[in-house]
C-alpha positions, 0 to 999 in steps of 0.5 A: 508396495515397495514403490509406495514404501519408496515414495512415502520415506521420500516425501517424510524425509527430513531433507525433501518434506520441507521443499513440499510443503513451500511447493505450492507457493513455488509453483504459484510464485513462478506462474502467476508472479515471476513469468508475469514479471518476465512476460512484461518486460518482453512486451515492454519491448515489443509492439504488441498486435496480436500475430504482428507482434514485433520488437521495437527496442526502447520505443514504448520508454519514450512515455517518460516525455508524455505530460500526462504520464509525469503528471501521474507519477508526480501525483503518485510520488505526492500520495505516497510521501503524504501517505506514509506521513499519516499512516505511520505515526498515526497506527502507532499512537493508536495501537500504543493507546490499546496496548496500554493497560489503563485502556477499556474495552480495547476488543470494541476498539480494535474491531471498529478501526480494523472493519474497514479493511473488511469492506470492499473497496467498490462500496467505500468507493460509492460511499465516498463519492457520495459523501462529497458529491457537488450537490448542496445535499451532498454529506460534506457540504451540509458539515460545512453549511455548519460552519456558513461554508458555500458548498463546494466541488470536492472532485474536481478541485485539486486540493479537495481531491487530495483531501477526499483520496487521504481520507479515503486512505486514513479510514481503509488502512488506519486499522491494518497498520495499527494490527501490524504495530499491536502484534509488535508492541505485545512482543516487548516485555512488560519488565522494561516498561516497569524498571523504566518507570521506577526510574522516573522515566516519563511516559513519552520518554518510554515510548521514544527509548523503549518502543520505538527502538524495539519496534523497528523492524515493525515499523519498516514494515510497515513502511515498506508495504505503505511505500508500495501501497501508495505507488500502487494506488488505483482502486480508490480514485477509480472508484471515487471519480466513477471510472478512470477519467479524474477532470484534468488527471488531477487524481490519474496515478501511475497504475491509472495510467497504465490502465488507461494506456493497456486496457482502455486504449488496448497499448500493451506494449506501453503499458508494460514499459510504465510497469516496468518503470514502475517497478524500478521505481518501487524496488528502488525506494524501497531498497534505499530507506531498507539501506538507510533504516539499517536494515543491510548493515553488517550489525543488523545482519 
């Protein structure tokens, strides 16, 4: 009795309760996140053969020179810049037009821009293809019929590509960010929109002295995951060009390429050296526009 007596004030105390109850994120932190991200770096070091497994020092780091994989992380680069474009200014006209009072049936709104963030990525996969296939029948080439527009190859034309991948992102993510931006703007006291006003201040005016200053840390955010959400970008042109095999890579990623080289091609070795390089590459875009944004500096602290 006086052992469970010991071990119950331990576990209620108020110095050691907190540490239990942030227990299960540690010890999944360290298992599935931490001794993966070690895991990693050591193959990217390595050849990985089973048994044979040997170092081989930088060896693997020399898939910088391969075309395709600069052509992968170009193409990355180019889907995270457009994507961050679009899907940070345009969640926050939204969610500003809900938040607002003169809106209606605000709930019905909200609940079709966040349902497609509910389906599955293989189905708006399937969907999309469909959508843009090549045949006359295909969804988007009987739109452009409309307009006396020849039906065309959505899916093997560079610029059409690009348009179907950031459709894809516009549909599946608008409603997520405009939650985010919703949850931040509900945190900003009415009071100032109303002294504001009775100032003369004009609508546009409030939204660039009032909610953009007092949305800021929503907003990097924001930024931050679509940042990394854009590198990460796989599932869709995976789904959309029915496997890992876009006609001349024109939509391969940097995740598509570590894909291919790591499970397709069985390179774990390579593999993790792109993963590694692209989690340089993340932490140090993200760290930048951090720095740049404020977010470090001695004020905001």
């Amino acid at each position: 009795m006086k052992k469970n007596n010991i071990f119950k004030k331990f576990l209620y105390s108020q110095k050691v309760a907190p540490y239990v109850f942030i227990m299960p994120f540690i010890i999944t932190f360290l298992v599935f996140f931490a001794y993966s991200i070690v895991s990693m770096v050591l193959m990217s070091f390595q050849k990985v053969a089973g048994a044979n497994t040997m170092y081989i020092g930088l060896e693997n780091y020399k898939v910088i020179s391969n075309s395709i994989f600069q052509k992968s992380l170009k193409n990355s680069i180019f889907y995270t810049i457009v994507s961050c474009a679009l899907m940070i200014p345009i969640p926050l006209v939204l969610a500003t037009m809900l938040n607002s009072k003169n809106m209606r049936a605000k709930s019905t709104f909200r609940s079709i821009l966040f349902i497609p963030a509910l389906t599955s990525v293989v189905v708006a996969g399937v969907v999309f293809r469909l959508m843009f296939g090549e045949l006359e029948g295909s969804f988007m080439n009987q739109v452009i019929s409309v307009f006396g527009q020849g039906p065309l190859v959505w899916l093997r034309t560079p610029s059409t590509v690009w348009l179907v991948l950031f459709m894809v992102c516009l549909w599946r993510w608008t409603g997520v960010n405009m939650m985010y931006y919703l949850s931040g703007l509900q945190q900003i006291p009415a009071d100032l929109y109303e002294s504001a006003s009775i100032d003369g201040a004009s609508t546009l005016q409030q939204f660039r002295y009032i909610t953009i200053p007092l949305l800021k840390p929503t907003i990097i955010y924001v930024l931050t995951i679509s940042i990394f959400g854009g590198m990460a970008m796989f599932s869709e042109s995976y789904m959309i060009f029915n496997g890992n095999k876009s006609p001349n890579n024109v939509g391969t990623t940097l995740v598509g390429f570590l894909y291919r080289l790591a499970f397709e091609q069985n390179n774990l070795g390579i593999g993790s050296a792109i993963g590694v390089i692209f989690l340089l590459i993340v932490l140090a875009v993200n760290f930048a526009q951090l720095i740049l944004n404020g977010t470090f500096s001695r004020k905001e602290k």
